[in-house]
ROLUM-821581 format. One record per residue (C-alpha): z, y, x negated. Coordinates in nm, 3 decimals, always signed. Each point is the difference from the previous one (the first is absolute). Layout:
// residues N
{{Z; Y; X}}
...
END
This chain:
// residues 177
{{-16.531; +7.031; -2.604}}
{{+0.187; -0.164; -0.301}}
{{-0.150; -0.091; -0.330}}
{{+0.084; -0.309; -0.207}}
{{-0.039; -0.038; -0.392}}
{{+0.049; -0.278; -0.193}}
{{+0.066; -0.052; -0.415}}
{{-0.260; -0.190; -0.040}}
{{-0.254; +0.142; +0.265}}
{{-0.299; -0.063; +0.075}}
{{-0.244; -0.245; +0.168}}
{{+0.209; -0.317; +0.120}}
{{+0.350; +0.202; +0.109}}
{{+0.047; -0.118; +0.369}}
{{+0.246; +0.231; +0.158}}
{{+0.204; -0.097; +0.298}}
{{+0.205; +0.198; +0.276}}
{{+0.204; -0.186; +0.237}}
{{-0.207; -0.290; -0.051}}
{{-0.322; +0.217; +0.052}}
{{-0.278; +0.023; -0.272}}
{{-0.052; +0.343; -0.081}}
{{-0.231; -0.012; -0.294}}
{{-0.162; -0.236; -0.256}}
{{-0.011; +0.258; -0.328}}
{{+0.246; +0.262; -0.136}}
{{+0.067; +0.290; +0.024}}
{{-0.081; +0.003; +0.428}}
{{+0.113; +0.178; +0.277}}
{{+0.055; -0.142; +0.299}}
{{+0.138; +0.093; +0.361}}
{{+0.318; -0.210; +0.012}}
{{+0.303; +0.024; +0.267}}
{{+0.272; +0.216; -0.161}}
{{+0.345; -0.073; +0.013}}
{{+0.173; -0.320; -0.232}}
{{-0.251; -0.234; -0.091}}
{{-0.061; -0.269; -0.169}}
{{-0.285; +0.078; -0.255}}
{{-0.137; -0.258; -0.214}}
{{-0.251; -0.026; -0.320}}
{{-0.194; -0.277; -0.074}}
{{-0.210; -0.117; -0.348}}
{{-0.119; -0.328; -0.140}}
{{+0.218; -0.046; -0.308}}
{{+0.235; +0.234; +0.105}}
{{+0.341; -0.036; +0.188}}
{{+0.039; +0.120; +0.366}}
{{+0.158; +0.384; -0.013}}
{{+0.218; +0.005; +0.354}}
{{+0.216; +0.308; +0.087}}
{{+0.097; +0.135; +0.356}}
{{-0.118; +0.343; -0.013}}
{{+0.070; +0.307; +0.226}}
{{-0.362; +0.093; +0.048}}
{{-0.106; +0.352; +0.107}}
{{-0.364; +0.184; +0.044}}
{{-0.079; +0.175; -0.424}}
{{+0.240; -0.259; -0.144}}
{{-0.159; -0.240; -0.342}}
{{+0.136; -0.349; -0.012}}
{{-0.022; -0.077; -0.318}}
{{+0.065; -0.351; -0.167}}
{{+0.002; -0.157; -0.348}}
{{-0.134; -0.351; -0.019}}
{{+0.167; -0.243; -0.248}}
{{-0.259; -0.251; -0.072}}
{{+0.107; -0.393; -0.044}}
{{-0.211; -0.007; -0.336}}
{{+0.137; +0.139; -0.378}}
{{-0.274; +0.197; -0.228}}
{{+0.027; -0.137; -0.356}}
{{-0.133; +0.225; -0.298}}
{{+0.046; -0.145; -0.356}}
{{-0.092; +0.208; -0.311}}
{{-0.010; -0.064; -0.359}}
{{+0.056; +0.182; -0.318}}
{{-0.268; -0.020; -0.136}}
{{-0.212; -0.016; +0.311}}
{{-0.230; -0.303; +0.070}}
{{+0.218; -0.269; -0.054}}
{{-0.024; -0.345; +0.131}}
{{+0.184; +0.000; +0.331}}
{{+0.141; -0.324; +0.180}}
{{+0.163; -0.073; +0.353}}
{{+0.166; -0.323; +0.025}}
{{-0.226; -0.108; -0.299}}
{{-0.338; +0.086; +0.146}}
{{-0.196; +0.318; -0.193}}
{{-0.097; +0.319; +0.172}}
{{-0.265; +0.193; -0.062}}
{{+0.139; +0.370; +0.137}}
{{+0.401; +0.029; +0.147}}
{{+0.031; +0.331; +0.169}}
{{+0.144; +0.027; +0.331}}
{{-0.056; -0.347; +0.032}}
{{+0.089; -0.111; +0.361}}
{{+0.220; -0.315; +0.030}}
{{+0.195; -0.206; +0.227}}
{{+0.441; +0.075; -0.021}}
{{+0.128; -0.311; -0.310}}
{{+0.084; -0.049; -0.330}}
{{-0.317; +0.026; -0.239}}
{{-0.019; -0.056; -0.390}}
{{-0.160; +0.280; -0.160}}
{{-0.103; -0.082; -0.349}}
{{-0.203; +0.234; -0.277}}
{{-0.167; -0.189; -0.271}}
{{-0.222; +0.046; -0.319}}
{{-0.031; -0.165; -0.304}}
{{+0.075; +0.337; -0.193}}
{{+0.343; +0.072; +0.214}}
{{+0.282; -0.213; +0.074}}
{{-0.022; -0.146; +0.339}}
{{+0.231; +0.164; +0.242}}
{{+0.066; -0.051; +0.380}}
{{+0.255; -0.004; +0.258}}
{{+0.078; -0.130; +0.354}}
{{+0.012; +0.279; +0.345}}
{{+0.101; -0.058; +0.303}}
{{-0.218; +0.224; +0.203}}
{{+0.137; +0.115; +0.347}}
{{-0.241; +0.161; +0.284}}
{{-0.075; +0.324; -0.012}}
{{+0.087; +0.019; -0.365}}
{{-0.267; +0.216; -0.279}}
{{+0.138; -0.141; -0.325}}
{{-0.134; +0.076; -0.352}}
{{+0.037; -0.191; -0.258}}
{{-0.070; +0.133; -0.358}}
{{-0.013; -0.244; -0.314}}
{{+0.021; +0.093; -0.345}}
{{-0.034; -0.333; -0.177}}
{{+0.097; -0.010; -0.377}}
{{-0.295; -0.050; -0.284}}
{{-0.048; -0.300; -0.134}}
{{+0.057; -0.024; -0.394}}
{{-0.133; -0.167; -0.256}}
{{+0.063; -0.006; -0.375}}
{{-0.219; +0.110; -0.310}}
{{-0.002; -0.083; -0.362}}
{{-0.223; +0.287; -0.174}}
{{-0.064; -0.014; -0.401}}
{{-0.221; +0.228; -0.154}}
{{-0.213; -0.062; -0.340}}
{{-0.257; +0.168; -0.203}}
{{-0.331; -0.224; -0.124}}
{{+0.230; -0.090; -0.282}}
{{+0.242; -0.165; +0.224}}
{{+0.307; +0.281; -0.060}}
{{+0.189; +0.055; +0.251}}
{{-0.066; +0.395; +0.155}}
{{+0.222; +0.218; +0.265}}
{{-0.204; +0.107; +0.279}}
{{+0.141; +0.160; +0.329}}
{{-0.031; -0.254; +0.277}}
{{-0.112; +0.115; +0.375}}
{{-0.015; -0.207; +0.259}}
{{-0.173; +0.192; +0.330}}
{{+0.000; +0.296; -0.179}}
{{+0.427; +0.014; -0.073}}
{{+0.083; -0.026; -0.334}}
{{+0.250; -0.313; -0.058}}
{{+0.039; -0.019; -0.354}}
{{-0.103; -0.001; -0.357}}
{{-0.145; -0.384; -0.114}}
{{+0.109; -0.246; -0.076}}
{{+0.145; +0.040; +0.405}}
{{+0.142; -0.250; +0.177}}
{{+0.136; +0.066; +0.323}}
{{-0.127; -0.015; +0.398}}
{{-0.247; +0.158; +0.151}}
{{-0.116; -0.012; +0.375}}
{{-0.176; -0.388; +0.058}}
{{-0.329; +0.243; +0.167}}
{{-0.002; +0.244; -0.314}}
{{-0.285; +0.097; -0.102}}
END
């Protein structure tokens, strides 16, 4: 009796010995001829592992499948940014299963600067992608008077940082608030 794993297992892993189906689901064990055979693993989406193998009663065959799809994960700083593959939105993009070509991943948001990039995914790839896309500015004037109309210092704070004394002018983020 030999056994026969597979990376991925599971439901769907057809194994083969010298052109004989020995099981439908990994890990199995099966009684197989010993000797060198051909052994061969089978999965939808995944590429056909092949080896000659000296088989031998106790021995694990054990074979990692590379799969003809990438994953795709893309993360932004801050989280919950707009998210766009070849200019259509996405609602969530983790592990996201796609075909091997070039894609245009773009993040935008009116308070950021839009960022993006072009991969060229390749089967079997798990790529991350992390953006940190730079704040958007935007300037303010800031005078301060009394009910007499004089002009006063105050201390400025724009979400709760302290910019400057008035009158400030200067940039703040465009989303401040």
């Amino acid at each position: 009796i030999v056994r026969f794993d597979s990376i991925p297992d599971g439901e769907g892993v057809a194994v083969q010995v010298a052109g004989e189906l020995v099981c439908t689901k990994t890990p199995c064990e099966g009684e197989v001829p010993v000797g060198n055979q051909q052994v061969r693993f089978q999965r939808k989406e995944y590429f056909t592992w092949k080896e000659n193998v000296v088989l031998e009663a106790g021995k694990t065959v054990k074979a990692e499948l590379r799969s003809k799809f990438s994953l795709l994960t893309v993360d932004t700083s801050p989280r919950g940014l707009d998210v766009f593959l070849n200019n259509k939105k996405q609602n969530e993009f983790s592990k996201r299963k796609l075909a091997p070509a070039t894609y245009e991943i773009w993040v935008k948001d009116k308070c950021f600067v839009d960022e993006g990039m072009e991969i060229k995914l390749e089967p079997g790839v798990d790529e991350l992608l992390t953006f940190h896309p730079l704040t958007r500015a935007s300037g303010i004037d800031v005078e301060v008077y009394d009910a007499n109309k004089n002009a006063l210092v105050a201390k400025i704070f724009v979400d709760d940082r302290y910019v400057g004394d008035s009158p400030f002018r200067g940039e703040v983020p465009l989303c401040a608030k």
